[in-house]
C-alpha positions as CSV (number, residue, x, y, z in Angstrom):
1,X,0.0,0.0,0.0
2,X,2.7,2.4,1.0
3,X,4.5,1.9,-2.5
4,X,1.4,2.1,-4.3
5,X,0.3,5.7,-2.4
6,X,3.8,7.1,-3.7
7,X,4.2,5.8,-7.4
8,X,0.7,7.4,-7.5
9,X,2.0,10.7,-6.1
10,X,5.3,10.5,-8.1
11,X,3.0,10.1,-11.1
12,X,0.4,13.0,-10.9
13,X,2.1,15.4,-8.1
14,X,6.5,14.9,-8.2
15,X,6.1,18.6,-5.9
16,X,4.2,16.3,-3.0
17,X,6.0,13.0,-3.8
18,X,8.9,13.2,-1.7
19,X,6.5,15.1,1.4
20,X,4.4,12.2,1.1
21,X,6.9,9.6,0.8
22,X,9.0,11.1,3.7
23,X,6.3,11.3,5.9
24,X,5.0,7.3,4.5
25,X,8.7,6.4,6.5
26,X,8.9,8.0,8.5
27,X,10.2,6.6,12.2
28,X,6.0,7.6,13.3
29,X,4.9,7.4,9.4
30,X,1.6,8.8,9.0
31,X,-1.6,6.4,8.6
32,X,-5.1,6.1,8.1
33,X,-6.5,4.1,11.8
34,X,-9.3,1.8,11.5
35,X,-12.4,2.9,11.9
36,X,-14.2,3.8,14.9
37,X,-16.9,1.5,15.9
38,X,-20.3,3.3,15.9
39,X,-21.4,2.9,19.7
40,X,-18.4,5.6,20.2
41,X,-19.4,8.0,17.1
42,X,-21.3,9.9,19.4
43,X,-18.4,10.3,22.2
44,X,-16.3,11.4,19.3
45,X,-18.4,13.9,18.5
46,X,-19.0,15.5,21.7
47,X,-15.4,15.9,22.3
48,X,-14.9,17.5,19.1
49,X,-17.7,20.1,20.4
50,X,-16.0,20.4,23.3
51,X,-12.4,20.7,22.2
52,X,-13.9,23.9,19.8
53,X,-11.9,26.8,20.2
54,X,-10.1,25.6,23.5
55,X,-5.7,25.3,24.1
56,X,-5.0,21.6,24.0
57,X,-4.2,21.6,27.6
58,X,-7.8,23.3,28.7
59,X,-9.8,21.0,26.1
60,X,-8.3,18.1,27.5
61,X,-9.2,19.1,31.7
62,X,-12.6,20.0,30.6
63,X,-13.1,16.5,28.7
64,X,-11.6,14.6,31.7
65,X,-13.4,16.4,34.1
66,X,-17.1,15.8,31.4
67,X,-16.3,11.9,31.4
68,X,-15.7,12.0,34.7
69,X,-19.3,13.7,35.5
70,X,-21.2,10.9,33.0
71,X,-19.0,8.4,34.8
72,X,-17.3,7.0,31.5
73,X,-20.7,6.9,29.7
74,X,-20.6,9.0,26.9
75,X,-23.7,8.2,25.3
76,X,-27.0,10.7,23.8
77,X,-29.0,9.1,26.8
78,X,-26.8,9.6,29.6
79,X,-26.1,13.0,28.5
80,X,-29.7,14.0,28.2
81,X,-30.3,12.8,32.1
82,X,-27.8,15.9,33.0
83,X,-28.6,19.3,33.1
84,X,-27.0,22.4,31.5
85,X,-26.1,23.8,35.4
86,X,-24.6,20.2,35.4
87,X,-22.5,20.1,33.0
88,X,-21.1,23.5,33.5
89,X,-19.8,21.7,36.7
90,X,-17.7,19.8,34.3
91,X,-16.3,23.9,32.9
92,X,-18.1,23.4,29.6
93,X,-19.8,26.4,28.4
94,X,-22.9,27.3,28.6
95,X,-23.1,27.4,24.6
96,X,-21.6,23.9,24.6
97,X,-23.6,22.3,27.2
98,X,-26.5,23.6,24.8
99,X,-25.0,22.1,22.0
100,X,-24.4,18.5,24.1
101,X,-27.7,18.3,24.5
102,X,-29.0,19.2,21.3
103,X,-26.9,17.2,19.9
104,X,-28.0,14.1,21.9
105,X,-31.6,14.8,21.4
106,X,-31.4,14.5,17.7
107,X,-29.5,11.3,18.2
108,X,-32.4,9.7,20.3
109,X,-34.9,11.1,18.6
110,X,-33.4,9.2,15.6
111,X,-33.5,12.5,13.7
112,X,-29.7,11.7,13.2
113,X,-29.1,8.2,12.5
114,X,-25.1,7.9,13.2
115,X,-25.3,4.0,12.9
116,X,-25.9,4.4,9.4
117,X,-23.0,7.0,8.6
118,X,-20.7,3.9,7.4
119,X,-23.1,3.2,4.7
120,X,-23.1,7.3,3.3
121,X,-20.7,8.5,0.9
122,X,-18.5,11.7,2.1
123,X,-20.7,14.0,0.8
124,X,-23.9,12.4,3.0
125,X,-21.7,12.1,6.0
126,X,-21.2,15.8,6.3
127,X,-24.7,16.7,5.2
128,X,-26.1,14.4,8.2
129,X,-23.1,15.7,10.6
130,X,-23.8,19.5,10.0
131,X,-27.3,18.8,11.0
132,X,-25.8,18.7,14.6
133,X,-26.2,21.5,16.6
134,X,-22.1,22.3,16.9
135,X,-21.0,20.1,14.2
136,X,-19.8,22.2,11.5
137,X,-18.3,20.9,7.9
138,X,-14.6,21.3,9.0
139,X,-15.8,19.0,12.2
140,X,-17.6,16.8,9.8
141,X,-14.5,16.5,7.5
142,X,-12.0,15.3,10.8
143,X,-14.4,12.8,11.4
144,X,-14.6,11.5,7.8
145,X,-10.7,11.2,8.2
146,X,-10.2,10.3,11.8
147,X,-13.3,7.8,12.8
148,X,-15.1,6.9,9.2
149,X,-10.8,6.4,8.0
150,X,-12.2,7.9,4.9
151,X,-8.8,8.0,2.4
152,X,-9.7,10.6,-0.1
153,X,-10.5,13.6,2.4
154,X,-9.1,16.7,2.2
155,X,-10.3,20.2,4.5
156,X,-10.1,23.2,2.8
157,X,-11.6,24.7,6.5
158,X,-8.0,23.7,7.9
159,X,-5.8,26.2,8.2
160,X,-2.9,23.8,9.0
161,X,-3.5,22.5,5.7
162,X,-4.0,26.0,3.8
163,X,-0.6,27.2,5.0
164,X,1.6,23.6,4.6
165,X,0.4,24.2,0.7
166,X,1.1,27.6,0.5
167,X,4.7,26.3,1.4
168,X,4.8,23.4,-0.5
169,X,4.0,25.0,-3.6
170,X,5.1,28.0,-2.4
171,X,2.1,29.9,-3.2
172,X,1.4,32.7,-0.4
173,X,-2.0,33.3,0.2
174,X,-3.3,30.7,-2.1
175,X,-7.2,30.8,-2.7
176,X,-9.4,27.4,-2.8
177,X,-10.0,27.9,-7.0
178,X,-6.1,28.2,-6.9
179,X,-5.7,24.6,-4.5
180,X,-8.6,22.6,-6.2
181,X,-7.2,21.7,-9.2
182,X,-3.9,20.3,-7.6
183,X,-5.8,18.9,-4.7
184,X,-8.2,16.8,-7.6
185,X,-5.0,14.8,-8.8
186,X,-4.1,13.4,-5.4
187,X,-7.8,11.2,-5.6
188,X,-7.8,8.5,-4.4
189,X,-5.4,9.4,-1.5
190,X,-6.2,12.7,-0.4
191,X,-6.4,12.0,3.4
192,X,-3.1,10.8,2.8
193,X,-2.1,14.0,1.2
194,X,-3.9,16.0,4.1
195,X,-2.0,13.7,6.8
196,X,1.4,14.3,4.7
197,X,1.0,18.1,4.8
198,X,0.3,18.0,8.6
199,X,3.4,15.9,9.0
200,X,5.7,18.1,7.2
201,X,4.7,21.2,9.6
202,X,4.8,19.0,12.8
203,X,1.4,20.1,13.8
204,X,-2.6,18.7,13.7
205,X,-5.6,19.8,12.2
206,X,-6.0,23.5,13.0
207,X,-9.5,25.3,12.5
């Protein structure tokens, strides 16, 4: 697989080819994980709401302290048995908190069906996703790549991304209509591409 990803690079992109294939051996190379089992989408999702806008550091108390409060059950139902006041115990926002149960809600309600996201092309994921109170695209587009292990993602929403291209190809201040037609090439692999950019600035995905 790893050969494969490359010759295709080397064949349609030789300016990405050597980011992708140093960061395909590197000593941590860079990989897709295996999906996420869909009793946990919904504990993905609500630490992605939570982590919003938050240091690493903070994000990572606060969810502690929130799994903590459900005692390890992250699920729609249990979340819906706390109150806002509740979880504000936990130091999630008051906005958040709305969101967390909003988000649940729709889950039990069944007006979100997040057993069936496995079965939805990309494009359905992140229509059904954004329906989530909190859940915007770029969220939508991390999960594609990071639970779903979707391999042809790629987040124009990321700024980490936006600014590893603009060195890559050395284009400062590059737009989207400038990006998509260099970004099209790298099908089938563009989570790979995504993952390789990341790698090459040391950092994560970046809102």
């Amino acid at each position: 697989m790893q050969d494969q990803i490359i010759a295709h690079f080397t064949k349609v992109d030789p300016i990405l080819a050597p980011v992708i294939a140093a960061a395909l051996t590197a000593d941590k190379p860079i990989a897709i994980g295996l999906p996420t089992k869909p009793e946990f989408y919904f504990r993905e999702l609500a630490e992605a709401v939570i982590n919003q806008q938050l240091a690493t550091k903070a994000a990572a108390t606060i969810w502690r302290r929130f799994v903590e409060l459900l005692k390890g059950e992250v699920t729609p139902e249990n979340v819906i048995k706390f109150s806002a006041e509740e979880l504000r115990t936990a130091g999630v926002s008051r906005q958040k908190a709305g969101y967390l149960h909003a988000m649940a809600q729709a889950v039990v309600s069944g007006e979100v069906k997040l057993e069936t996201l496995p079965k939805l092309s990309d494009e359905e994921v992140i229509k059904e996703l954004t329906k989530l109170k909190g859940i915007g695209p770029w969220t939508a587009e991390m999960f594609l790549m990071f639970t779903l292990g979707r391999p042809d993602v790629f987040s124009y929403l990321d700024l980490g991304l936006l600014r590893a291209f603009e060195i890559v190809y050395n284009q400062p201040g590059a737009t989207r209509a400038q990006m998509e037609p260099i970004v099209a090439k790298w099908s089938p692999y563009r989570t790979y591409a995504a993952l390789a950019l990341w790698h090459s600035r040391d950092n994560k995905p970046l809102i």
